[in-house]
N, C-alpha and C positions, 0 to 999 in steps of 0.2 A: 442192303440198308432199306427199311422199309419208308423212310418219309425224310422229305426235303421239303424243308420252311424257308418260302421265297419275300423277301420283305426287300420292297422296293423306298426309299428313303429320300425326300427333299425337305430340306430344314426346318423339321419336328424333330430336334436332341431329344426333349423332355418325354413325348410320348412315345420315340422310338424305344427309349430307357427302358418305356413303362411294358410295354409291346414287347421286346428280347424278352427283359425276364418273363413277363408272364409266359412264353416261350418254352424257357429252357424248363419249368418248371410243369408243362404239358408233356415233357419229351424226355421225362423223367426215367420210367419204366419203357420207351420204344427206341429201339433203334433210328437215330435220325440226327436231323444234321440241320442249321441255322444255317442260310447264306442273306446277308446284307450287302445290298446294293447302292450305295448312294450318290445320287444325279448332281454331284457337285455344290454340296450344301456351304451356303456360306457362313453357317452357326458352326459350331463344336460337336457335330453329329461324329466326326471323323474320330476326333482325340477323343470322347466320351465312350466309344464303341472300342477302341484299342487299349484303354485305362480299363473299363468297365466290363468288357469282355472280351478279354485275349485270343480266349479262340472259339469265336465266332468269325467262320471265315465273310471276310470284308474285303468289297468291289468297289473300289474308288474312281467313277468317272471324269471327267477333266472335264466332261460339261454336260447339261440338262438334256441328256437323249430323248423324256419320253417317257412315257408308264411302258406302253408295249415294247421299244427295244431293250429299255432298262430290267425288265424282266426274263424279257426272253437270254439275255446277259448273263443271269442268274441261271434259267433254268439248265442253258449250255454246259453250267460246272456243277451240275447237282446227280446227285447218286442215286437217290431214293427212288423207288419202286413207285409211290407216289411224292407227288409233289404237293402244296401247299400256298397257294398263291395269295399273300395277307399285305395289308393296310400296315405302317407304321401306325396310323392311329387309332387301333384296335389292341383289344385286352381279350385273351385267349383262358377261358376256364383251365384247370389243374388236369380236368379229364375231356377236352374237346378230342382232342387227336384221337385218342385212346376207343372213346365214341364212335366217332365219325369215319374211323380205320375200322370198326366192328359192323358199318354199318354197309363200305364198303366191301370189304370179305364179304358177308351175308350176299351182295347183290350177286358176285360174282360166281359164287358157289351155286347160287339156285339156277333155274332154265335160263334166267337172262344171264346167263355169264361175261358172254361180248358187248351186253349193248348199254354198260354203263358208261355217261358223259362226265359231266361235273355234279358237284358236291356240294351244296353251300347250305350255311346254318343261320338259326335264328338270330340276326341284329336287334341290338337295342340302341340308344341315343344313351347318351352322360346322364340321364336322368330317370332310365328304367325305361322309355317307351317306345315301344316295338315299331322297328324301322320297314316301312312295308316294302321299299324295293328291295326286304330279304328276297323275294321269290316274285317276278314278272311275267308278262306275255311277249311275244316278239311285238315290237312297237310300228304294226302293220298301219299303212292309213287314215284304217278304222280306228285305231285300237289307240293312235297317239290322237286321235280328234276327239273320242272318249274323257282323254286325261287333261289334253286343253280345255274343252268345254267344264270338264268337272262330272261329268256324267255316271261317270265311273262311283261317285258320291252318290249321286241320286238315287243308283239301280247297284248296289256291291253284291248281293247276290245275283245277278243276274248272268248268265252266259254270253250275253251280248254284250255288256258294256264295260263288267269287271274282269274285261282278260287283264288290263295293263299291272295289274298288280297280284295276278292270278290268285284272284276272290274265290275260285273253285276250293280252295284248301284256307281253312284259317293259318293263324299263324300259331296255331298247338296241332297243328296235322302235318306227320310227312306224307311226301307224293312226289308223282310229276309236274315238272314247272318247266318252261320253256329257257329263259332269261335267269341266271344269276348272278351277283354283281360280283367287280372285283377284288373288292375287301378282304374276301373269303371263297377261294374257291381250292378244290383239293378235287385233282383228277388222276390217271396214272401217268407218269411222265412219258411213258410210250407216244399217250395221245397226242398229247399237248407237242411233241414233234413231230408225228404226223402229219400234226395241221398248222405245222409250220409256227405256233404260237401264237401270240400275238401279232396283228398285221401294223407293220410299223409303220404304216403310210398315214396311219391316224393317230396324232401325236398323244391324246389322253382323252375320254370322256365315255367314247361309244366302243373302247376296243372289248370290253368284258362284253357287251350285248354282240357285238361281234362273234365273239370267240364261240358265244354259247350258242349260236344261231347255225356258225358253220359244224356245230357239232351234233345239233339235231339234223342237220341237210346229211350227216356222216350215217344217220339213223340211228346213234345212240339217244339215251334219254337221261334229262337234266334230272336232277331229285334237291327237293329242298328237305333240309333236315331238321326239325323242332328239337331235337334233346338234347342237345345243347346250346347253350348264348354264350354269346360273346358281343362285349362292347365296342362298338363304333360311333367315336365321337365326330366322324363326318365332314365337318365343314371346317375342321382342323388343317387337312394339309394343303388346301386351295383358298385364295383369299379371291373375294365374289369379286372382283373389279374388270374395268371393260376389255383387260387382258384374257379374263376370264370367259367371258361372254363369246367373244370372238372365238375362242380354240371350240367352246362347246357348240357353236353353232355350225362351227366345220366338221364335228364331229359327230353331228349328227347329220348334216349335209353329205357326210361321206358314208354313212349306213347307208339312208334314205340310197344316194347311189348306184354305192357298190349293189344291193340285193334287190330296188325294186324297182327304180329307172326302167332296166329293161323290156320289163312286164308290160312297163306306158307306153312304150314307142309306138306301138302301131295303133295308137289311138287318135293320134293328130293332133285336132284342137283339143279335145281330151288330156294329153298326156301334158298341155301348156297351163292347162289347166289347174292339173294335179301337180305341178311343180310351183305353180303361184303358191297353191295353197300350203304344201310342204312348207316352203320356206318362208309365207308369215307365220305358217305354224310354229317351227322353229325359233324366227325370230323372240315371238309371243311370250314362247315357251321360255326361253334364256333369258328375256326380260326378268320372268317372277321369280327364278332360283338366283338371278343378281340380287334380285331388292330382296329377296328371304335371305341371303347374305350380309346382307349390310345390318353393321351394329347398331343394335337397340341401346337403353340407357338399362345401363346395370345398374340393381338396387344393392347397397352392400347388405348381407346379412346382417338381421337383428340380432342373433345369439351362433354361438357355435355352442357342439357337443362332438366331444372326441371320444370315437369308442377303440381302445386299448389296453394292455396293461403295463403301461411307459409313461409312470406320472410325470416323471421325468419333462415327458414333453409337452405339458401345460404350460408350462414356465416360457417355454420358444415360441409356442404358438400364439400365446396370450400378446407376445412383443413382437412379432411380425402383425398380427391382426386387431391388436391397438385394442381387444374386445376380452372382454371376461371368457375364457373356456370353460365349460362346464364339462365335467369327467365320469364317462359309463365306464367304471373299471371290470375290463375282463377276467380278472382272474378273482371274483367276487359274486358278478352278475350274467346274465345270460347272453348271447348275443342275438337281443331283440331290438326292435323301437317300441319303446315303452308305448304302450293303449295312451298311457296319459296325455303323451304327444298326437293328441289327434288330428289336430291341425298342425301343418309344420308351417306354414307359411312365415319366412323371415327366418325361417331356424336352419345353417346349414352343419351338416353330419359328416364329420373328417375319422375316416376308416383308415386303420392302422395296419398294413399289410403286411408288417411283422405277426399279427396276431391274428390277421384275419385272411383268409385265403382268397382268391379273387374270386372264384366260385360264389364263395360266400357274401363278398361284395357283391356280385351280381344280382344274385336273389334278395338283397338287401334294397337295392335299386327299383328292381320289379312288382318289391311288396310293397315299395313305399311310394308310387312313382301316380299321381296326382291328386298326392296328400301335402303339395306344396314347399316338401325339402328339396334342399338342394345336398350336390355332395360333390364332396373332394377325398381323393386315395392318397396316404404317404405311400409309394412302392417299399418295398421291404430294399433296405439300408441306402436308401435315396435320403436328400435333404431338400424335397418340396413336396407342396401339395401341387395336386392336378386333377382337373374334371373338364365338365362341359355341362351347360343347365338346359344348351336344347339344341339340337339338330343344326342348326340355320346358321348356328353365329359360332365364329372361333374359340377353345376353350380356352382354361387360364390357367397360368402355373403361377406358386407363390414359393420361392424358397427361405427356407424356413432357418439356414444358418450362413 
């Protein structure tokens, strides 16, 4: 079997929905295999995944292990050659695997055969715009004081100060990158047990920069991969509150740690030093991803536009959303955003993915994305919409029957 799709799951029904299919529908022409993990969800993730997809094989925990043990869970019963390590709240192109398996063989075939790590591709937000902890630096002393202060802003091309988001490669270059996150990572399963997986000693936050770190220490190299995207609605499966705060500050207290504690010891007052500042930096730091968490005031849209060819569902959508739909019918018109729409601002665009393929949505997202739409996906033979309008705040699901 050539690839195993690891999808670790706590109470996202809706986007894990939207996530499997997009899935099965990457894993079309490859040998491979879905395994779903779920950390004890208290929604209908369970009954949804055994109605909705039979055989997807499905790990039902008794209670919240954990992103690293709950994965590593996953990976113990998986087949594939490679593995696949994805977000429930991500949306997977029609051709990412397919991709990202070609890009993989290519590495392995030429002189670096042995010394490929992990894999990860280009991220975007619900709203088209490129998520930069697609591709990182290791979040050395320097390199997280960079990202606290904002520095990293001031100097992005610079070699000094834009490692934390590795500024060396834009985000249309592949390359080597240190850090890639856990949303999306695709290594060969060999490795990923080598190195023991995931360290479960650290319940969720810092295990992906982990994992990637003890894989360059292994002397392989991390690659980020531009040709393909895929959507990461982000701030979907964690709610920012001071539960939240807490796990991440241990979690980065437990990097900090485990790899650079060491280094200080024989520095004395030095190394009392370098651990004050660690940990207000930390503190600092988990303050502004809380408050970037917390809900803003959502404005309803001023207009929808639904592009499909299911007029059908004017009629639903106009009485779930209390608003006039107006209808781009596809099998008439082209799949564009009209020029006419030059400003979207107030206009949100509900993409019909019986007729539009995710792919397709995506580039739809990218073209359109600070032209002020918003957008919501029906999954193909789902009865909601779903999106997310920006990174920070939890997305929203509306169903529609």
């Amino acid at each position: 079997m050539q690839l195993s799709v690891i999808i670790l799951n706590y109470n996202v029904r809706y986007f894990l929905e939207q996530c499997v299919l997009s899935v099965q529908s990457a894993l079309e022409t490859i040998d491979g295999e879905i395994i779903v993990i779920d950390n004890n969800s208290p929604d209908d993730s369970c009954a949804m995944m055994k109605k909705r997809f039979p055989n997807v094989k499905l790990i039902q925990n008794n209670e919240n292990v954990g992103f690293p043990k709950g994965n590593n869970i996953g990976v113990a019963q998986a087949k594939g050659e490679y593995i696949c390590i994805l977000n429930p709240d991500t949306v997977v192109a029609e051709d990412t695997f397919t991709k990202v398996l070609a890009f993989a063989r290519l590495l392995h075939s030429s002189q670096l055969n042995d010394s490929m790590g992990v894999i990860g591709c280009k991220l975007i937000d619900g709203a088209g715009n490129f998520l930069p902890e697609s591709k990182r630096g290791v979040p050395t002393p320097w390199v997280a004081f960079t990202k606290i202060t904002g520095l990293y802003k001031l100097f992005p091309k610079s070699g000094t100060f834009g490692k934390y988001y590795a500024q060396h490669l834009n985000e249309n270059q592949t390359g080597k990158v240190d850090i890639l996150v856990g949303a999306f990572m695709l290594m060969k399963r060999d490795l990923y047990l080598e190195e023991g997986g995931f360290d479960e000693d650290c319940f969720m936050y810092s295990d992906d920069i982990d994992l990637s770190y003890r894989i360059l220490q292994k002397g392989k190299s991390n690659y980020y991969f531009h040709e393909t995207t895929v959507i990461h609605y982000k701030g979907e499966s964690t709610v920012k509150d001071e539960t939240y705060m807490k796990r991440f500050q241990e979690a980065m207290y437990f990097f900090y740690k485990k790899h650079f504690s060491p280094r200080f010891r024989s520095l004395g007052t030095g190394s009392v030093f370098f651990s004050i500042f660690m940990k207000l930096g930390i503190v600092f730091f988990s303050l502004v991803k809380m408050f970037q968490g917390k809900p803003g005031i959502k404005i309803a849209p001023k207009s929808y536009l639904l592009y499909s060819a299911n007029e059908k569902l004017i009629e639903k959508l106009a009485l779930v959303l209390q608003k006039k739909v107006s209808f781009h019918d596809l099998k008439t018109e082209k799949m564009v955003i009209s020029s006419s729409l030059r400003s979207g601002k107030g206009t949100e665009i509900i993409l019909d993915n019986e007729f539009i393929s995710f792919k397709e949505c995506m580039s739809i997202l990218e073209s359109s994305k600070n032209r002020g739409f918003t957008f919501k996906i029906i999954p193909k033979n789902a009865n909601f919409l779903i999106g997310s309008n920006n990174s920070n705040e939890r997305g929203e699901i509306m169903k529609i029957e």
